[in-house]
Every structure is written in C-alpha cells, then in structure tokens.
N, C-alpha and C positions, 0 to 999 in steps of 0.2 A: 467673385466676391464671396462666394460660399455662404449664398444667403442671408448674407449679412446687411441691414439695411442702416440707411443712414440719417435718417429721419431726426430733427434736432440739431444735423452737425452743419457748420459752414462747406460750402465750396468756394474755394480759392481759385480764381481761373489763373492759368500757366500763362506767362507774358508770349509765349508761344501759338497762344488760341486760334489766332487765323480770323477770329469773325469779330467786328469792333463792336456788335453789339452788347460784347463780353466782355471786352481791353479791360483787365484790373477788374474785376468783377469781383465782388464777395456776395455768396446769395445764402440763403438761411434755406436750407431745405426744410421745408414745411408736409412734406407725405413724402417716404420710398416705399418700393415694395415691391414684386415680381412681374405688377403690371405696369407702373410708371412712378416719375418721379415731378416733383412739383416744388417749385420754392421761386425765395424774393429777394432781387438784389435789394443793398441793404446799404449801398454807396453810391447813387447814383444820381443825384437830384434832377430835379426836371427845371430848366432855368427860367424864373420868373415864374414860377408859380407856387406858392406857399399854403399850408393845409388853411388859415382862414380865407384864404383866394380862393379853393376849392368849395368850404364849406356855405359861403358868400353865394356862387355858383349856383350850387344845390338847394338855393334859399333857408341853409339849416343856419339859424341864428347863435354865433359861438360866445361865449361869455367872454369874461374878462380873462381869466384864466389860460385860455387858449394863443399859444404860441407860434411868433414867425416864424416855424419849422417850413423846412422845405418838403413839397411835396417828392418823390422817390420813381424814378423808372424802377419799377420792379421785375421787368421784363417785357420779351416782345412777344406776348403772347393774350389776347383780348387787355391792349391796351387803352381803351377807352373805359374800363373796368375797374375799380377802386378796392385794393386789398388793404385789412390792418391788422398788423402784424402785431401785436401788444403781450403783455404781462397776463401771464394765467389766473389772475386776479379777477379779471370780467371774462363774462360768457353771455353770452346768449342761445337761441335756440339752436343755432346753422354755424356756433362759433367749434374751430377746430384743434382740439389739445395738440399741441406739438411737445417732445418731451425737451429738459431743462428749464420749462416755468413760463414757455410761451404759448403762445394761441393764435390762431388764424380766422378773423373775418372779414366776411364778404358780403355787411348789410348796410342798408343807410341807417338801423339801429346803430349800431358802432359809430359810427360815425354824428348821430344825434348825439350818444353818451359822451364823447369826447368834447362835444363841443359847451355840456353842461357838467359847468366847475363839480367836481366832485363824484359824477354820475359813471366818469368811465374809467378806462385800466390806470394803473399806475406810469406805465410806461404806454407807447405805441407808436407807432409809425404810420403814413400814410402814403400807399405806393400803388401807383396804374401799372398792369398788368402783370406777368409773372411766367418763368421759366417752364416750361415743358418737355419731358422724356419719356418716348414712351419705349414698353417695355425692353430692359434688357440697352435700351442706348447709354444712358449714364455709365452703366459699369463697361459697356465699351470704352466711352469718352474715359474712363478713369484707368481704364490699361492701356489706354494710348496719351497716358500720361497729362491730359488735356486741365486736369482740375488735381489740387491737392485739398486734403479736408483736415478742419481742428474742429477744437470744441465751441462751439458758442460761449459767449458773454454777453451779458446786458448792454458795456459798453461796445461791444462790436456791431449791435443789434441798433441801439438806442440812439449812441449819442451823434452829435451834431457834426461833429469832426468828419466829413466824410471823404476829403483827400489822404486820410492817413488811413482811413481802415484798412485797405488791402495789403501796404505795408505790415501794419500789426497784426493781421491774421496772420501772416509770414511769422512775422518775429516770433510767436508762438509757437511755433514748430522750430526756431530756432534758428531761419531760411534768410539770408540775403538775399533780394531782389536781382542782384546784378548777378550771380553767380547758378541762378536756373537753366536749365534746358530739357526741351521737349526730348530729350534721348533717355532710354532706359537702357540700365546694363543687366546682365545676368552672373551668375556667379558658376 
C-alpha cells in the first residue's frame, strides 16, 4: 500500500470473504496505520435490540428525542463493548477524530449525551464491538482482494437503511454486485 493509510474510508467486504461474520459487510475504519487497523460495521443490526433497549439497560434515562434506531454488530471483537460512531460535532475527553467529520467513542458519557435531547452529536450510531487488524493484516486482506474501499458518506454511515448500504457502497465505485470476483489479473 505504500504507506498509505485508510483511516476515514469504508471497507467493502468482497461477496467472496469466506467468514460470514463479514457476508456484505460495510465497516467505517476508524484508525489505520503500520501497527493496526480498527473500525465498525455500519450495516449490521443486532435483532431486537434498539439504542433505547440498550440505554434502558444501562439505567441511562433517554429523552424524548431519542430514536428506535437499532443497535449495530459492529464487529467481533470485545462485543459486550459499546462503540459511537457519531458527527465530529461532540467530543469528549477519550472521544477519537476520524477524518471526513466523524468521531469515535467509547464512554457511557456519549452515550448519556445522546440520550439528552440536544446534549450529544448530530448524528451517531450505536454498535457492540468492532473490527480488528493487526499490523500489516488489512493490506494483506486488501491484495488478496478480500475488501474493496470508497469514501465515506453520512448516509452510508448514518442512516437507517441498512440492507442497501452494501449495495450503494458498490454503486459508488461504480460495481455490480453480481459481477465480482475474488480473482485479480495482472497486466
């Protein structure tokens, strides 16, 4: 990859992937770098569980405001762990710039600010667990054609549609689903 990191951009997993933890996967990478790589599927709901179910849960009292968004598999990695992915708008002290205007946290602050109207990000999402690579695996996975990556969007990030994201991460790059393969050619 010639040091080229990817931090901010989606990965697209290949219908190819081999591991169903991943099948149709869209994940926000949230840190690369030459030690590892870290991000949050961003399409995968967890069924029957919704962020006031969670926040309920937590005893954290959500306003009125607060929406029957589903909560998100964010990966299989410390999934009893609650990540939000949100608008570069809120921070807090432990909260993680990611670039194109998002942010990564990992507190029950975040999670209190959301659930009072007006207190937390614009946007955000609410997802257990989260992708892990350590050094040097991702850019393997990425020459063996496993993942393809586009830019982020709010709506790819955000919104609620989450049987069509993987699709339109596609369409972005231009890609029919039906017309993929795990084979690379050389020129």
């Amino acid at each position: 990859m010639d040091g080229a990191f990817l931090t901010g951009q989606m990965l697209i997993a290949m219908p190819t992937i081999g591991d169903p933890r991943f099948e149709r996967a869209l994940i926000l990478l949230c840190a690369h770098d030459e030690t590892h790589a870290m991000g949050v599927a961003v399409n995968r709901p967890v069924e029957g569980l919704s962020v006031p179910d969670l926040l309920r849960r937590l005893d954290i009292s959500a306003g009125a405001g607060v929406t029957e968004t589903p909560v998100l598999m964010g990966g299989p990695v410390e999934m009893e762990r609650g990540f939000v992915v949100h608008t570069d708008d809120y921070g807090a002290e432990h909260t993680i710039p990611v670039p194109g205007g998002y942010a990564l946290t990992a507190t029950r602050e975040v999670l209190a600010a959301m659930a009072a109207p007006g207190a937390g990000p614009r946007r955000a999402i609410l997802a257990l667990g989260y992708a892990g690579w350590s050094a040097g695996q991702l850019e393997g996975e990425l020459r063996h054609n496993v993942w393809l990556t586009c830019e982020a969007d709010e709506a790819l990030v955000f919104d609620d549609d989450h049987a069509t994201k993987w699709t339109r991460a596609l369409a972005k790059l231009g890609v029919d689903p039906q017309f993929l393969t795990a084979e690379a050619g050389r020129a």
